[in-house]
Every structure is written in structure tokens, then in C-alpha cells.
Backbone as JSON Lines, residues from 0, in Angstrom:
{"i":0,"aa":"X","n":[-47.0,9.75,9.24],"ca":[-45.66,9.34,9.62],"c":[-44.76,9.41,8.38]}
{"i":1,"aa":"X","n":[-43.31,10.06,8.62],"ca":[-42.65,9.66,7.43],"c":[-42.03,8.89,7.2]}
{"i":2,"aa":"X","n":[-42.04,8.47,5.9],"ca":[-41.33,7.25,5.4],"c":[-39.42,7.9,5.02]}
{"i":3,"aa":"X","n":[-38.92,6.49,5.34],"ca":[-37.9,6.74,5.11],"c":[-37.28,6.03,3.69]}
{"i":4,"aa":"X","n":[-36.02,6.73,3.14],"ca":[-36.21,6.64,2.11],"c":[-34.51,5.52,1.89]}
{"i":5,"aa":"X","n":[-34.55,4.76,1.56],"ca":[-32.88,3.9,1.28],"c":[-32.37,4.4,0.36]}
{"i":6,"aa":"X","n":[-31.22,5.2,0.6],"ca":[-30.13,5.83,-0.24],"c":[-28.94,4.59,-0.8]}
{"i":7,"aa":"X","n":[-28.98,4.59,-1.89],"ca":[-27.8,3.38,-2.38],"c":[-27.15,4.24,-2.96]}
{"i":8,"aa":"X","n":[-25.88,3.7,-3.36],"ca":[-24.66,4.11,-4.17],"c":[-23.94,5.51,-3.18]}
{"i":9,"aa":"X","n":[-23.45,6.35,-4.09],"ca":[-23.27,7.05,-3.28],"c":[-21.26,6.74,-3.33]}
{"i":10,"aa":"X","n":[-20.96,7.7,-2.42],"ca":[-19.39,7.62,-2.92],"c":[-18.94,6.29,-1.65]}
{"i":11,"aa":"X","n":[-18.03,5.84,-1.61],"ca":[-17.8,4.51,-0.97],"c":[-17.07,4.89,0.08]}
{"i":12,"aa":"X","n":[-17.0,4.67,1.44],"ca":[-16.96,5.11,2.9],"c":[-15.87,3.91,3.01]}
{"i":13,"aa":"X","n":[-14.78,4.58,4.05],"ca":[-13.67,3.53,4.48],"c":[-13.26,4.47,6.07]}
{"i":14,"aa":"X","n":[-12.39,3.64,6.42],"ca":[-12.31,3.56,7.53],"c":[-10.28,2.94,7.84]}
{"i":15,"aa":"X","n":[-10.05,4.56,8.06],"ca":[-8.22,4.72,7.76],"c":[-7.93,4.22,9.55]}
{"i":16,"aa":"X","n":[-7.3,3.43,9.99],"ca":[-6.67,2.88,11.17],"c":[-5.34,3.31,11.13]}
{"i":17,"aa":"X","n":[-4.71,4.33,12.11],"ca":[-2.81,4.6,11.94],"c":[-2.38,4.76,13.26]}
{"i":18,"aa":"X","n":[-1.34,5.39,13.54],"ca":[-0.53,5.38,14.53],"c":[0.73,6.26,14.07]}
{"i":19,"aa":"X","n":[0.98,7.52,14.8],"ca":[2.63,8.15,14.88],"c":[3.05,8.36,15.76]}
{"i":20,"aa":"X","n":[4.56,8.08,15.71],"ca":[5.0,8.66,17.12],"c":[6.87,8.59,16.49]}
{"i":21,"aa":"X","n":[7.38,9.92,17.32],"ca":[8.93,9.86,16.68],"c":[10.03,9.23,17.93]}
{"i":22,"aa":"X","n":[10.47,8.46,17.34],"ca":[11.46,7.95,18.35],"c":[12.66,7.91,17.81]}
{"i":23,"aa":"X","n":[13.75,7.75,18.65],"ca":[15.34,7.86,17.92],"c":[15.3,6.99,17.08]}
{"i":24,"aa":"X","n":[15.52,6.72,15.77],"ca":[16.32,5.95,15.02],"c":[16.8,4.31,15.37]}
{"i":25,"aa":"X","n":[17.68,4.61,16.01],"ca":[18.64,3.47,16.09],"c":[18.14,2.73,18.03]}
{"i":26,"aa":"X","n":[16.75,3.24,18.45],"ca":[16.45,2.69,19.31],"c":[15.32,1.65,18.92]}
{"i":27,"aa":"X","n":[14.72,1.45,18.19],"ca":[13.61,1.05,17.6],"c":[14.35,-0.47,17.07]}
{"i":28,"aa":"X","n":[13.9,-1.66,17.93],"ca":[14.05,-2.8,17.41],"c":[13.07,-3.9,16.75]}
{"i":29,"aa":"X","n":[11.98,-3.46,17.11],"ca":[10.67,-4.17,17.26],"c":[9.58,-3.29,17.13]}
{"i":30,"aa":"X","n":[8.8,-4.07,16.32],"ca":[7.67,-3.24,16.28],"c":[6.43,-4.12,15.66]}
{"i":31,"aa":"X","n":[5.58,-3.82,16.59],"ca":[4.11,-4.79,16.43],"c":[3.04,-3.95,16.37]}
{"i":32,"aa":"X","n":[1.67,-3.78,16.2],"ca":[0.52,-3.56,16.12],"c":[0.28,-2.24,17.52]}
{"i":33,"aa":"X","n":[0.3,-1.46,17.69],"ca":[0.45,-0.6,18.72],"c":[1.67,-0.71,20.15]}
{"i":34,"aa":"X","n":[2.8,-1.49,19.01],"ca":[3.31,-1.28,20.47],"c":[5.11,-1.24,19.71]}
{"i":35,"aa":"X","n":[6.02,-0.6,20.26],"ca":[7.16,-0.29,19.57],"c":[8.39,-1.06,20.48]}
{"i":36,"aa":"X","n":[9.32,-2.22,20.26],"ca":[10.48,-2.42,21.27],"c":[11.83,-1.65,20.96]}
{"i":37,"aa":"X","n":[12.32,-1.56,21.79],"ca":[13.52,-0.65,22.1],"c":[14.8,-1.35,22.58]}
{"i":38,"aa":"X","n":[16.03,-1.37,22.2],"ca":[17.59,-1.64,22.46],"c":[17.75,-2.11,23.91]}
{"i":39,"aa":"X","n":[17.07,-1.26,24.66],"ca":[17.51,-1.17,26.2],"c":[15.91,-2.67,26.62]}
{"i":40,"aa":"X","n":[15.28,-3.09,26.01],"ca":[14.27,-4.03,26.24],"c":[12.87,-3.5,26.86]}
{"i":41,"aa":"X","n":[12.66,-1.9,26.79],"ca":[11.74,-1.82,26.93],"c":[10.94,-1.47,26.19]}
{"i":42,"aa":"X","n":[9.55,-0.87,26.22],"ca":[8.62,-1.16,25.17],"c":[7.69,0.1,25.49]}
{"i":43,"aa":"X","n":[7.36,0.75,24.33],"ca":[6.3,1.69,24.58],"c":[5.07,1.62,23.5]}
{"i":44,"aa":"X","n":[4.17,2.58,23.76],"ca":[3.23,2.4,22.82],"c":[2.78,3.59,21.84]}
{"i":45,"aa":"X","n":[2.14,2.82,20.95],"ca":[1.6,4.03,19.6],"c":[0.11,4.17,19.62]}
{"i":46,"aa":"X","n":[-0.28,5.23,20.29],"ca":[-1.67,5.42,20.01],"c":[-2.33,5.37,18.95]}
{"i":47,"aa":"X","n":[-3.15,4.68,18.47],"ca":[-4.07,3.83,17.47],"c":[-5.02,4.95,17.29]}
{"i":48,"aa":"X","n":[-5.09,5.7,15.77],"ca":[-5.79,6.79,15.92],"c":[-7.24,6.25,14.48]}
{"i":49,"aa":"X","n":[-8.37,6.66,14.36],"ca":[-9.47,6.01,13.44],"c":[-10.0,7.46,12.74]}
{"i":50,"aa":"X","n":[-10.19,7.55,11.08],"ca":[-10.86,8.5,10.74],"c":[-11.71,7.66,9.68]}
{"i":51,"aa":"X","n":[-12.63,8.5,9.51],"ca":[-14.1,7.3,8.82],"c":[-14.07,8.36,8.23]}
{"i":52,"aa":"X","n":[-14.98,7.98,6.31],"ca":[-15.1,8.63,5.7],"c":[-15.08,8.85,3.88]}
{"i":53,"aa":"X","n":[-15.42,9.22,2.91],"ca":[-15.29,8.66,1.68],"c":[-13.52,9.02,1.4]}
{"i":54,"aa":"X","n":[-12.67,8.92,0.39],"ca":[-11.42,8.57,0.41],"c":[-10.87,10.19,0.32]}
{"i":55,"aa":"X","n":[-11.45,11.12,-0.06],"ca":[-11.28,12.39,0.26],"c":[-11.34,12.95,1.15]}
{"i":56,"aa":"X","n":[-12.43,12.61,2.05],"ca":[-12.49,13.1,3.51],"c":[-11.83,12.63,4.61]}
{"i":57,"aa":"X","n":[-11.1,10.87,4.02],"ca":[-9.99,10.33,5.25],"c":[-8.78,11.49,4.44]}
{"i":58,"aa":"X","n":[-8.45,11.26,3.26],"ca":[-7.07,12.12,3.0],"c":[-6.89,13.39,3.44]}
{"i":59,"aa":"X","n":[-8.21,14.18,3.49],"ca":[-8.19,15.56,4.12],"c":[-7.7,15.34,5.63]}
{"i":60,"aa":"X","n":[-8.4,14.58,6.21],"ca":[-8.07,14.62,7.74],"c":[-7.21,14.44,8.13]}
{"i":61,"aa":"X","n":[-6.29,13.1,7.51],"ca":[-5.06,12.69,7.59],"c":[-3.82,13.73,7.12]}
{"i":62,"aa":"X","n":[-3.81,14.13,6.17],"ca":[-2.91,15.18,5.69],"c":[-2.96,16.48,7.27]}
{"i":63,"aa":"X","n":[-4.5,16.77,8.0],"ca":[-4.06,17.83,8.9],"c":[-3.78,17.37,10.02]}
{"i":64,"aa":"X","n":[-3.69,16.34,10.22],"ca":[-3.45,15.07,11.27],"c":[-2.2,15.42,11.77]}
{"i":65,"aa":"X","n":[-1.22,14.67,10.06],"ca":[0.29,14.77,10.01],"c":[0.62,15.86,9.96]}
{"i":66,"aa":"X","n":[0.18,17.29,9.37],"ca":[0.59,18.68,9.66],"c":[0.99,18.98,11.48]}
{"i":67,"aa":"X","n":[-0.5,18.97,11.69],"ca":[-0.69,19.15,13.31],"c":[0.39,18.17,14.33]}
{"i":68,"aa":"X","n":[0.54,17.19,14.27],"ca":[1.75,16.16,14.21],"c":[2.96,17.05,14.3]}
{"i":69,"aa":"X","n":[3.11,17.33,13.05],"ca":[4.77,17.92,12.92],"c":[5.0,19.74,13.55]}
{"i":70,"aa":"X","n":[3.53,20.02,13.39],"ca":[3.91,21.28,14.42],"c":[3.92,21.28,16.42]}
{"i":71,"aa":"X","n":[3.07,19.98,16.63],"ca":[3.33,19.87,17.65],"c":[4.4,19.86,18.46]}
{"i":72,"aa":"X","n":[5.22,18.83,17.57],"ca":[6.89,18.47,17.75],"c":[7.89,19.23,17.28]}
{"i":73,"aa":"X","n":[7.67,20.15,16.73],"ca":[8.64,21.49,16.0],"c":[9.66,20.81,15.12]}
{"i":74,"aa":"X","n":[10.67,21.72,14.67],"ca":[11.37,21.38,13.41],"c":[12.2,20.37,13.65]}
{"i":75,"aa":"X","n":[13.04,20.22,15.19],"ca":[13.73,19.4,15.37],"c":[13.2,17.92,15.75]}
{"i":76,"aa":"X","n":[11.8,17.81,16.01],"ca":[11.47,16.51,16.34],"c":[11.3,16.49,18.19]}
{"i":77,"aa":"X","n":[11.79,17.19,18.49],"ca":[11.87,16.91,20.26],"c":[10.44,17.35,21.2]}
């Protein structure tokens, strides 16, 4: 049978928690933990997105995250 072996040290693993989403400016009154209020009193939400990983491998992901992000929505935002 093989034995298994306990790996210590090693580069240090975290765990990035975010949320984007573009909304007008001057509609945005409130804003809490996944959820955004608005002028007119209603309320929408920010999908809560998770990448795990040592601090290079969350920044990699995140950087194509926010790329992919801004090409989704094109130059003007709409």
C-alpha cells in the first residue's frame, strides 16, 4: 500500500471573494454585500464570484475575469 506523504510549506493559497456589475452612476444609492439600491427604491443584485489559489494564480484569473468583463460589455458599457 502506498504511503502518503504530508507536503508543508509551499506557496500560501487564498481565496479572492468579488462581485462586478456596471450600473448608471448617479442611480446607485446603496450598496451592501451582494446587493446594490437604486434612486427609484429598487434593488438588484451582484453576483458573488470565488477564485482559489496562491496570490499569482488569483491575480492571473482576476485580471482575465475583468478583461472578459469589459469585452463582454463593449467600449460603451451597455
Amino acid at each position: 500500500m502506498a504511503k502518503l506523504k504530508l507536503v508543508r510549506g509551499g506557496p500560501a493559497r487564498y481565496t479572492l471573494v468579488y462581485g462586478m456589475r456596471l450600473f448608471p452612476a448617479r442611480d446607485v444609492t446603496l450598496l451592501r454585500p451582494g446587493k446594490v439600491g437604486f434612486a427609484d427604491g429598487e434593488q438588484g443584485a451582484v453576483t458573488l464570484h470565488v477564485i482559489e489559489g496562491t496570490r499569482a494564480e488569483v491575480e492571473r484569473q482576476l485580471l482575465a475575469s475583468v478583461d472578459a468583463f469589459f469585452d463582454i460589455h463593449g467600449k460603451d458599457g451597455a
